[in-house]
C-alpha positions in Angstrom: 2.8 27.9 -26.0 2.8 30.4 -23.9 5.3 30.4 -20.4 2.6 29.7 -17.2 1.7 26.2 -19.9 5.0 25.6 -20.3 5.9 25.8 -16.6 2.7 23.3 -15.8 4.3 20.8 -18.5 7.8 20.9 -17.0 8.4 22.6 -14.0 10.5 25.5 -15.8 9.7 28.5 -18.2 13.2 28.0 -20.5 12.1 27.2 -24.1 13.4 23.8 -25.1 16.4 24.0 -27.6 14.5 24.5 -31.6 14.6 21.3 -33.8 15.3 22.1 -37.4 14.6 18.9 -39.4 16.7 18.2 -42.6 16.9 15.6 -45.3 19.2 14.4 -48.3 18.0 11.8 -50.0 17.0 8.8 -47.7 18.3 10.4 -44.9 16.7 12.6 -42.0 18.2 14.4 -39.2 17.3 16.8 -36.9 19.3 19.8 -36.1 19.6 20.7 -32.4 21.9 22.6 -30.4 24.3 22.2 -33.0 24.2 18.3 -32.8 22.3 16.0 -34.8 19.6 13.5 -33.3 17.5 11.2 -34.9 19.6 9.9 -38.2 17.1 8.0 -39.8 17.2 6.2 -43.2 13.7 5.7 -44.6 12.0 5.7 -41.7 14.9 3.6 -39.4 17.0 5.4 -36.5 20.8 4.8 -37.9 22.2 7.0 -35.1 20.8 8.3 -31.8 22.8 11.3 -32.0 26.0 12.9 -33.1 27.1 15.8 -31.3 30.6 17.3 -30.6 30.6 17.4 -26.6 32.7 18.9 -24.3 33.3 17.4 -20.5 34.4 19.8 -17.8 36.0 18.1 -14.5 33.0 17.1 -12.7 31.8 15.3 -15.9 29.3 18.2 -16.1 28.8 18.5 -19.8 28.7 22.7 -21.3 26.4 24.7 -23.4 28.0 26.2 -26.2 27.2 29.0 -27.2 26.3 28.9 -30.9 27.1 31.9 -33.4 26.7 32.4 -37.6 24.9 29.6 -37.5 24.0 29.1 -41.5 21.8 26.0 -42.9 21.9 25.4 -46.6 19.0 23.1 -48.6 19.0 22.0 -51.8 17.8 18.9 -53.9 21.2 17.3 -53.6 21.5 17.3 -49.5 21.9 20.2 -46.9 25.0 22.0 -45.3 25.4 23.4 -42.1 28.0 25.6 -40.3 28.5 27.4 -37.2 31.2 29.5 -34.3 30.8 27.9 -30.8 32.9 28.7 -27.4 32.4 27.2 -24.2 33.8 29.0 -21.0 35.6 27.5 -18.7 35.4 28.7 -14.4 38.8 29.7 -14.5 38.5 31.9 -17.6 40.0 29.9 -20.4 37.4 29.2 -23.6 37.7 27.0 -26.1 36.3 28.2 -29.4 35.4 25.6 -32.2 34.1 26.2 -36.4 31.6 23.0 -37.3 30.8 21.9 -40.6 27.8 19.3 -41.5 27.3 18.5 -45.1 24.9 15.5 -46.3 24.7 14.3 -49.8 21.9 12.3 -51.5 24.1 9.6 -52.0 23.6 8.6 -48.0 27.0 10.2 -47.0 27.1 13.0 -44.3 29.9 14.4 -43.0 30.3 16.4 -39.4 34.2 17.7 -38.7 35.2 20.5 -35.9 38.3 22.5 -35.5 38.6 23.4 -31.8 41.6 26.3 -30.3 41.7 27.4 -26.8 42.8 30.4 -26.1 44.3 29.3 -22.8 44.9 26.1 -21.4 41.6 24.5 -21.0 40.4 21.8 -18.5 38.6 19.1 -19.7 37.2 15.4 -18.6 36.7 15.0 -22.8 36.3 16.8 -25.9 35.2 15.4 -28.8 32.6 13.4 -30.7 30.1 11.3 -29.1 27.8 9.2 -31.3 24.9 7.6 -30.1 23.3 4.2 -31.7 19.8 3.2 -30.5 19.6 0.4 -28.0 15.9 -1.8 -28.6 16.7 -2.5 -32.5 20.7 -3.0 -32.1 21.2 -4.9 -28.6 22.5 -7.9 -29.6 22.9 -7.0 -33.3 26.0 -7.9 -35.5 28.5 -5.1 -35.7 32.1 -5.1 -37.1 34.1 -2.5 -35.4 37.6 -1.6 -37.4 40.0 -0.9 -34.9 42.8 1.7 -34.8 45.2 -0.8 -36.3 43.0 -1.5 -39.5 41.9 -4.7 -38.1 38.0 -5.7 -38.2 36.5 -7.2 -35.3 32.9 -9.0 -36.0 31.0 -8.7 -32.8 27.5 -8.2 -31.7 25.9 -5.2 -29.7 26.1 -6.3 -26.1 22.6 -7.6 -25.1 23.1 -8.1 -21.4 24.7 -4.5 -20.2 28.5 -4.3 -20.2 30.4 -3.4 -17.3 33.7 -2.3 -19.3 34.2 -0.7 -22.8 32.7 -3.4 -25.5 34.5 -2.1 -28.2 38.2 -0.1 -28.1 41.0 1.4 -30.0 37.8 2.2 -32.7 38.4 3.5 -36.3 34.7 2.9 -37.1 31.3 0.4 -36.7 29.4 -0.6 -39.2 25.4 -2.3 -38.5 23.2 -3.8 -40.9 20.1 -0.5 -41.2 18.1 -3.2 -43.6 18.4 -6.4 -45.7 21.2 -5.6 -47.7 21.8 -1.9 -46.5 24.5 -1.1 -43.9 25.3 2.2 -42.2 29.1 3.0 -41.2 30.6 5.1 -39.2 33.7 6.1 -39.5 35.7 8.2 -36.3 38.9 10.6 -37.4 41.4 13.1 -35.2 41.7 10.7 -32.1 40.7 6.8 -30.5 37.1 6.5 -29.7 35.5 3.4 -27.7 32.4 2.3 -26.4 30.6 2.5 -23.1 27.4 0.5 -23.2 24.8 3.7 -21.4 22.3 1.8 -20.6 24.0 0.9 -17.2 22.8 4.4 -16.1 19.4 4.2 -18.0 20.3 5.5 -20.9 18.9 4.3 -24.1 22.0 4.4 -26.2 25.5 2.5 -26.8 27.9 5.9 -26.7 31.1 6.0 -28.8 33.2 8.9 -27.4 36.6 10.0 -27.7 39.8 9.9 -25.7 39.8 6.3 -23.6 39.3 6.5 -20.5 42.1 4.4 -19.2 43.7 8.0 -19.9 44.4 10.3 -17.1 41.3 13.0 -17.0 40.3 15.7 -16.1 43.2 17.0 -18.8 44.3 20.3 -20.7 44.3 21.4 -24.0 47.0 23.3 -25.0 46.9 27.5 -25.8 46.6 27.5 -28.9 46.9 24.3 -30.3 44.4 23.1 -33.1 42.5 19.7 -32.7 40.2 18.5 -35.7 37.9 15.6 -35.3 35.5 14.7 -38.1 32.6 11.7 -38.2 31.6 10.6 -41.4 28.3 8.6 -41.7 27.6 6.2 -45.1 24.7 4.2 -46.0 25.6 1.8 -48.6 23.5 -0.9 -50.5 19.9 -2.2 -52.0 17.0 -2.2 -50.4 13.7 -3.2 -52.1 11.7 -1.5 -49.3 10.0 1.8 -50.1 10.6 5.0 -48.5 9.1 5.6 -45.3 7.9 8.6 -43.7 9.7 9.1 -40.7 7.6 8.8 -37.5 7.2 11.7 -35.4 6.1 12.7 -32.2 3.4 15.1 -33.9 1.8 11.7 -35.4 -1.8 12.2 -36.0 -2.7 8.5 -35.7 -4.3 7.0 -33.3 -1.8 5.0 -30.6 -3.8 1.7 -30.1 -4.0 0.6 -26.7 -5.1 -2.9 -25.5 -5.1 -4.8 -22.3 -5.0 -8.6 -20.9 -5.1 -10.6 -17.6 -1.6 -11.4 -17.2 0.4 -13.8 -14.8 3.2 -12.8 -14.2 4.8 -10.3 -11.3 2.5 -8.6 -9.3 2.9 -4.8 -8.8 6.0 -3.7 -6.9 5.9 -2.4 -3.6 6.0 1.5 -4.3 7.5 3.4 -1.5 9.1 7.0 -1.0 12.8 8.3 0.3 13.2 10.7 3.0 16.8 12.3 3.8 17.0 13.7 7.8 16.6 17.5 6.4 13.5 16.6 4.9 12.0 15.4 7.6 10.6 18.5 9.2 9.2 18.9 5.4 7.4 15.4 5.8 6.1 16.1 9.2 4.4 19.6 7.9 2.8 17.4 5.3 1.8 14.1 7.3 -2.1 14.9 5.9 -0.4 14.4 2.4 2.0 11.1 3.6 -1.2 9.6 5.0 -3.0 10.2 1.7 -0.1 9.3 -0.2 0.1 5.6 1.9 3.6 4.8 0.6 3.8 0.8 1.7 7.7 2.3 2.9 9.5 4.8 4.0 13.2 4.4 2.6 15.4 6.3 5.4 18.8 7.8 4.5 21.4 7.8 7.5 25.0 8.9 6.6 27.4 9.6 9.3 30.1 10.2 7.2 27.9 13.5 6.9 27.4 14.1 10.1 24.3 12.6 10.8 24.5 10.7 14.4 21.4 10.8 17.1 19.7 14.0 16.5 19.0 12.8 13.0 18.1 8.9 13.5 15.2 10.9 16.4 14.2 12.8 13.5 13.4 9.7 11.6 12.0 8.2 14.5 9.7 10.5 14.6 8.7 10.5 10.8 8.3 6.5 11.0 5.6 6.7 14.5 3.6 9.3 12.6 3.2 6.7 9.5 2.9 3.2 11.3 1.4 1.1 8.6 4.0 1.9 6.3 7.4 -1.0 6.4 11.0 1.3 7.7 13.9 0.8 5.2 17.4 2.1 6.6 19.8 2.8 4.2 23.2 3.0 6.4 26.2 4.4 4.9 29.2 2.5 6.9 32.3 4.8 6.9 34.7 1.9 6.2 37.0 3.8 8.4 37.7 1.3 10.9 36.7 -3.0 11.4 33.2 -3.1 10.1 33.0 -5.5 13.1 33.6 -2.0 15.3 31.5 0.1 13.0 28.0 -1.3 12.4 27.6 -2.0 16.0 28.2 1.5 16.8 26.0 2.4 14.2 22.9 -0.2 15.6 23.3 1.5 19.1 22.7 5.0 17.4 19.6 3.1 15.7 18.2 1.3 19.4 18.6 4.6 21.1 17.1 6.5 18.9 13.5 4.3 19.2 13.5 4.2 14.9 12.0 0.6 14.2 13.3 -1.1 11.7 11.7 -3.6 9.2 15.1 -3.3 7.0 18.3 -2.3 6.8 20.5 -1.5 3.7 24.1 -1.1 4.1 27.1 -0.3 2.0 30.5 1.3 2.5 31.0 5.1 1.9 33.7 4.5 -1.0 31.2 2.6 -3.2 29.3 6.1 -3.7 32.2 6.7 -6.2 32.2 5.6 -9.1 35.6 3.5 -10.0 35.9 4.5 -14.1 37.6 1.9 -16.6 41.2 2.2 -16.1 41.2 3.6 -12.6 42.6 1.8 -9.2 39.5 0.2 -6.7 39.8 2.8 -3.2 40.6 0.9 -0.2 37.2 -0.4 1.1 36.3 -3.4 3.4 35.2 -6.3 2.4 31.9 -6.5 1.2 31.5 -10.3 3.0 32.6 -8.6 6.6 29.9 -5.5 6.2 27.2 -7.8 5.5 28.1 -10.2 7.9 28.7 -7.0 10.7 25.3 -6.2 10.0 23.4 -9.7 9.9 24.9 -9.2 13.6 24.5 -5.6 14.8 20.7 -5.7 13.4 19.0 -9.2 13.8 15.9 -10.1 13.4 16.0 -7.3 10.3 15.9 -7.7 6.3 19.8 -6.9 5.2 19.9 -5.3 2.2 23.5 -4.9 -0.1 23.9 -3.5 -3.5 24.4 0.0 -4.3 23.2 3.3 -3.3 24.0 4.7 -6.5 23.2 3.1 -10.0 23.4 0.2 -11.5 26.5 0.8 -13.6 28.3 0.6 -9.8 26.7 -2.7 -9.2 27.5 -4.1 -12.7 31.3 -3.2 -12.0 31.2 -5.1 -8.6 29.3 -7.8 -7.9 28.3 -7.7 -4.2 28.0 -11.1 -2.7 24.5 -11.8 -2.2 25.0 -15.2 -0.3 24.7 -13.2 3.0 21.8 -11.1 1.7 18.0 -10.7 2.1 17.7 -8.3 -1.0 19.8 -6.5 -3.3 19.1 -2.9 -4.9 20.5 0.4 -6.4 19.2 3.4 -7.5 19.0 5.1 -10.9 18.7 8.5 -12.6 18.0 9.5 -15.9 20.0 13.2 -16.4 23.7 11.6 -15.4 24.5 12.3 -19.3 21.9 14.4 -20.9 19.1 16.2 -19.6 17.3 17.6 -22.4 13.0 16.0 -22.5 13.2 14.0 -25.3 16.8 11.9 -23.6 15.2 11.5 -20.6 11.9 10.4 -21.7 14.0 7.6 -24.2 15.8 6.3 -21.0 12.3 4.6 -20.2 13.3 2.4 -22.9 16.6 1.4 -21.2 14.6 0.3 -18.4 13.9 -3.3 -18.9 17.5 -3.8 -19.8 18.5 -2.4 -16.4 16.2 -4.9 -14.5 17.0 -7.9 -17.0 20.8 -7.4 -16.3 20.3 -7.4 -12.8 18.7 -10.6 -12.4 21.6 -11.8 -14.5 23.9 -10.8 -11.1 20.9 -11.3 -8.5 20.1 -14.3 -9.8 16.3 -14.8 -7.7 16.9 -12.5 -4.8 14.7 -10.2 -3.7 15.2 -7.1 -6.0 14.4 -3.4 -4.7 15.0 -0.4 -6.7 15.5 3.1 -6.2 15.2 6.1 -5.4 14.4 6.4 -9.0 14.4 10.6 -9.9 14.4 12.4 -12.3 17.1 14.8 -10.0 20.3 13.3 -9.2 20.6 12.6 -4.8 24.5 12.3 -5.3 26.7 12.3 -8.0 29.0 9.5 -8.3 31.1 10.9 -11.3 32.0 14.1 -9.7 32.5 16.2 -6.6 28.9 17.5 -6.2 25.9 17.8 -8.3 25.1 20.8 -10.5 24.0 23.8 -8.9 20.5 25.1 -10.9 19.5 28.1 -9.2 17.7 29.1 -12.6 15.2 26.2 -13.0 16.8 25.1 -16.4 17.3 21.4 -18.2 20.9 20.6 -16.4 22.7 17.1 -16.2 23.5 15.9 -12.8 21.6 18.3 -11.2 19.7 17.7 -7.6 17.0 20.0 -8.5 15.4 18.9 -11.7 12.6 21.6 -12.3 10.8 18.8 -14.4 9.7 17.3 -10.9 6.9 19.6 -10.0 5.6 19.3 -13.9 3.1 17.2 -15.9 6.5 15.6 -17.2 7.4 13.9 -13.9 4.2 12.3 -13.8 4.4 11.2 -17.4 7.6 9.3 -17.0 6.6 7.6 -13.7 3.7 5.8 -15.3 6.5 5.5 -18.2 8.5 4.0 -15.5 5.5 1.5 -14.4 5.4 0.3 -17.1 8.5 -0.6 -18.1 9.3 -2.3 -15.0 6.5 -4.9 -15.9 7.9 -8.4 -15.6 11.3 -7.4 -13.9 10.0 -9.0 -10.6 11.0 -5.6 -8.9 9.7 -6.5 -5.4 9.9 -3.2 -3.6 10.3 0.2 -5.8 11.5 3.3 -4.1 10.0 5.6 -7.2 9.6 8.7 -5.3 11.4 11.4 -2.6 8.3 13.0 -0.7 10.0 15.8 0.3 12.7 18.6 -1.1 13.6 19.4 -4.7 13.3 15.4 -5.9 9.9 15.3 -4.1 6.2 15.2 -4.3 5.1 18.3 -2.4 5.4 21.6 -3.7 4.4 24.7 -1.3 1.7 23.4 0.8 0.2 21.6 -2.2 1.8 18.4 -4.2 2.8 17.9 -7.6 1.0 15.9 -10.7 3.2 13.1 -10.0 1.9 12.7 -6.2 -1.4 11.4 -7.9 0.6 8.6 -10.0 2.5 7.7 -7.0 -0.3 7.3 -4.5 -2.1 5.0 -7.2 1.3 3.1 -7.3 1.1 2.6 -3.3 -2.5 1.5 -3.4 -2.1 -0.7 -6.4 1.3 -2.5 -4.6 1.0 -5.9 -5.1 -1.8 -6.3 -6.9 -1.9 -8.4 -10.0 -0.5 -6.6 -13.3 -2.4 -6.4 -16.4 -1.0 -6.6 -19.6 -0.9 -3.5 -21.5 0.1 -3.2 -25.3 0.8 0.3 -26.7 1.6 0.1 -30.4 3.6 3.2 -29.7 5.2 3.2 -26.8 7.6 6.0 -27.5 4.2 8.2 -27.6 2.0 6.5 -25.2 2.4 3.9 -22.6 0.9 2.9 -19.4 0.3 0.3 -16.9 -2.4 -1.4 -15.0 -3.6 -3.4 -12.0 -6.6 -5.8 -10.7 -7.8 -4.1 -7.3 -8.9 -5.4 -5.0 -12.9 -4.8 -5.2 -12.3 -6.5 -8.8 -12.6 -3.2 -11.2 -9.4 -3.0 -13.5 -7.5 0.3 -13.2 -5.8 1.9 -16.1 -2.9 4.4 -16.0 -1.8 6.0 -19.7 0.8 8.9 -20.2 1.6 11.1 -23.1 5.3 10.4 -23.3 5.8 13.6 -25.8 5.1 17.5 -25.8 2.6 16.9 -28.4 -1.1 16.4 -28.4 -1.5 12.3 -28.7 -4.5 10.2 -29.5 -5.0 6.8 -27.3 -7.6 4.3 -29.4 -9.3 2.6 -26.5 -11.9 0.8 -28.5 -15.2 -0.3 -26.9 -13.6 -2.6 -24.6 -12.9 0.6 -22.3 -15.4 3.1 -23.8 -17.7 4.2 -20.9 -14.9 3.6 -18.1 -14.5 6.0 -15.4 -12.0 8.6 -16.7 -9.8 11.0 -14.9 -7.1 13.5 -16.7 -4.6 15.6 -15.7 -3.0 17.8 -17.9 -2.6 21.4 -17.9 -6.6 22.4 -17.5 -6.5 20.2 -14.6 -2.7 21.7 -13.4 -4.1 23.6 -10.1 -6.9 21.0 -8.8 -3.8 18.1 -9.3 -1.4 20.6 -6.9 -4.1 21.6 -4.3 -4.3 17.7 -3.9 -7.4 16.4 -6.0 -7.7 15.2 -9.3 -10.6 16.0 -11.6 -14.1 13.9 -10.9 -14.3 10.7 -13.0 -16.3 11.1 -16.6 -17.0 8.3 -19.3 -14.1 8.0 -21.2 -14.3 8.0 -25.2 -13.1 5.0 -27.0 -10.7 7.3 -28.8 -8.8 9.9 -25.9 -6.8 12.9 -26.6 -3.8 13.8 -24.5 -2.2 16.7 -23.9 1.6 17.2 -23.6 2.7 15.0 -21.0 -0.8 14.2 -19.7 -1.7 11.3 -17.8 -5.3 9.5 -17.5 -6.8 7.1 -14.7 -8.9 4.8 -15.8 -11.4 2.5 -13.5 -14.0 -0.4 -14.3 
């Protein structure tokens, strides 16, 4: 592939990290970046991932680089070693010698010596091992603690606030009827976070608690060895499977149903005040792009006062069919009952209408970590009842502006509360396609848990970007002047791809029955948003389907792969049924329609299609084949 195709897939030119795929016995494993993904025994994912990770301050996670690496094959397993450093800001690197060795016998083995050759600053450094989340939530699991003791649990099913599982030795999961894959963690105390609270699809065990102080130094010098040792023990009458691949050749079969259930969400877009002037030179593409809202950022803890709230004002007259959401950061400074006043008389003056206001204090932007002392911050009852006050007559909004692995640690009080939402992201921990792709799958367990807190209050969500708007974790987000595959980063060069449009109608259609009312899925403007030059990106096209198809009834659809290909659809209102379908992978795919949609009017855009989708049009309708190929990260509309 050459580098203008793989800029059209994902925004960026960098080659995605090579996959080596290795087997002993039973077991599978791909190689990648010096970590392992994918474990699988006979076909079934053991472990996500195991990968030796290192943390710097602002939880921004480094690139080793990777030297003598040396992969050894043989009928009785594989080996594999390498040299890695990583280079701290203030000079210090820490240099580490990793050893994998797998046996036939369902035993592999993945140790690490680490030195640094100066004191070196880290938020962690160690193992992190990843079990999957849709076969293991609510799963039996004995966890042998530090202490020798065994603790028979279950896999959380609802998302955990805290740690599930502490002071670990090792975890142990039945893989198949009589098979069961352990896990055993050496050289310091690992515990559990449960990742899905920030959409990822995993349960992470990592090392060093976090109750802990952090960021913290290595010593100069000083050697630490860590090793993970995986075994698969037992009898299993089933047969070896071929392990699944993204490359399948077979057909994904795709059917579809009248559903009841939840209609559509309400699909909307966010604008911050500096990207209003952006918005304004595009209002041809805002008008096509009928978002049913306009979510409006107003922070004066950043300076924003009335120049700003006029900007606004001025974005919201040019688009008068669309609903005005506020989101109002309150500085928690002073009396919220002095505060949001203030703050409604900056909102009157300015002439911005209002159909809804969310507000939240400044201090709940930051994240409050297991172990770690709450910030001073007013009461949550005395915000929301300052603001029922200072903007009647307006939808109140509470929650969180960030994720919801915020709101899962807090509980606002919702008694006082029109609505409740919070945003997510997908690169807080990794950032490479295939993690942020899987955190589609992490999805439903995000809305589910939600309505565990919300109970049946209006739920909005979002923004939802692949780029992160603010990073709770840290001081800032990650600079990415080079277009690359970064955590935490602001500018995510995956946004003005095919891949961004993928995982939106990955995102559609995951959200079907979470009762998600109103669904902030896009920014329009800036580095998280749907314009690029004085054109738009693929995903514009998916997003202004979303905004015509807002609530509509939902149709049913059934993938029988949904890691490969998944969709959503709608009723509209002239009666046709309209189809969305994305190619979740960077392989070619194969939907199997069958004749109930053979014929149907049938739109694709992919990378043939790359510069009609930016210059605003996508490509006129043709009869689709009951069996349709997709490119890497293509997406299809289909009407009848």
């Amino acid at each position: 592939m050459d580098a203008a195709t793989r800029f059209k897939l994902t925004g960026t030119a960098e080659l995605p990290p090579a996959v080596r795929r290795l087997a002993a016995g039973d077991l599978m494993v791909d190689l990648v970046a010096g970590g392992l993904r994918a474990l699988c025994w006979r076909g079934v994912e053991v472990l996500r991932s195991v990968a030796y990770v290192v943390i710097d301050r602002d939880w921004g996670t480094y690139a080793p680089e990777i030297e003598d690496l040396a992969v050894e094959e043989s009928e009785a397993g594989f080996a594999v070693r390498y040299r890695a450093a990583c280079h701290a800001a203030d000079g210090a690197t820490l240099r580490f010698t990793a050893e994998i060795v797998a046996d036939a016998a369902g035993r592999l083995t993945f140790a690490v010596e680490a030195v640094p050759d100066a004191a070196f600053e880290t938020n962690r450094c160690g193992f992190c091992i990843l079990h999957p989340v849709e076969a293991l939530a609510g799963r039996p699991a004995a966890v042998t603690h530090v202490d020798g003791s065994v603790e028979r649990s279950r896999f959380p099913d609802l998302i955990e606030p805290w740690q599930p599982f502490q002071n670990m030795r090792a975890i142990a999961h039945e893989v198949a009827a009589g098979v069961v894959a352990t896990c055993k963690m050496e050289g310091d105390t690992f515990e559990m976070e449960d990742q899905r609270a920030w959409s990822d699809a995993s349960y992470k065990t990592y090392v060093r608690p976090l109750a802990l102080p952090w960021p913290y130094k290595l010593p100069a010098g000083e050697t630490n060895r860590q090793r993970v040792v995986l075994e698969i023990a037992g009898t299993a009458s089933a047969t070896p499977a071929a392990r699944r691949t993204t490359a399948n050749d077979d057909p994904v079969a795709v059917t579809l149903d009248e559903a009841a259930g939840p209609p559509m969400p309400r699909f909307g877009v966010a604008v911050a005040p500096d990207e209003v002037e952006a918005a304004l030179k595009a209002l041809p593409h805002l008008r096509a792009l009928a978002p049913r809202h306009l979510l409006l950022h107003f922070d004066p803890v950043a300076g924003h006062g009335a120049r700003e709230l006029a900007a606004l004002a001025r974005l919201a007259d040019a688009l008068p069919e669309a609903a005005i959401h506020l989101e109002c950061v309150v500085p928690g400074v002073d009396d919220p009952a002095d505060e949001l006043p203030m703050l409604a008389a900056l909102v009157r003056a300015s002439g911005l209408r209002l159909d809804a206001v969310v507000v939240g204090p400044s201090v709940d932007r930051q994240s409050t970590p297991p172990g770690s002392d709450w910030p001073p911050c007013p009461p949550l009852e005395d915000v929301y009842r300052a603001a029922r006050a200072a903007f009647p007559g307006v939808a109140l909004g509470g929650g969180m502006f960030s994720y919801f692995t915020e709101l899962n640690r807090k509980h606002v009080p919702i008694e006082g509360l029109d609505f409740v939402t919070h945003a997510t992201c997908p690169i807080v921990h990794a950032a490479d396609d295939l993690s942020v792709m899987q955190t589609l799958e992490a999805l439903p367990f995000v809305t589910r848990s939600a309505r565990a807190i919300i109970g049946p209050k209006p739920y909005h969500l979002g923004p939802t970007t692949i780029g992160m708007r603010q990073n709770p974790y840290g001081s800032r987000t990650m600079a990415n002047l080079e277009g690359r595959r970064i955590a935490m980063t602001g500018d995510d060069p995956r946004q003005r791809g095919l891949f961004a449009a993928s995982w939106l109608v990955g995102m559609a259609a995951r959200l079907a029955g979470s009762d998600v009312a109103v669904w902030t899925g896009a920014a329009f403007a800036g580095p998280r948003g749907l314009l690029a030059g004085d054109g738009v990106v693929p995903q514009f096209h998916v997003g202004r389907a979303l905004a015509a198809l807002s609530g509509r009834p939902r149709l049913a659809v059934v993938s029988g792969d949904r890691t490969r290909i998944d969709g959503f659809a709608a009723r509209r209102g002239d009666g046709a049924a309209e189809l969305w379908l994305a190619n979740l992978t960077d392989e070619k795919q194969t939907a199997q329609l069958g004749d109930a949609w053979a014929g149907a009017a049938l739109s694709v855009l992919d990378a043939a299609s790359f510069e009609a989708a930016e210059a605003g049009s996508i490509p006129s309708p043709r009869p689709a084949p009951a069996r349709l190929a997709l490119g890497p990260y293509a997406v299809a509309r289909l009407v009848q």
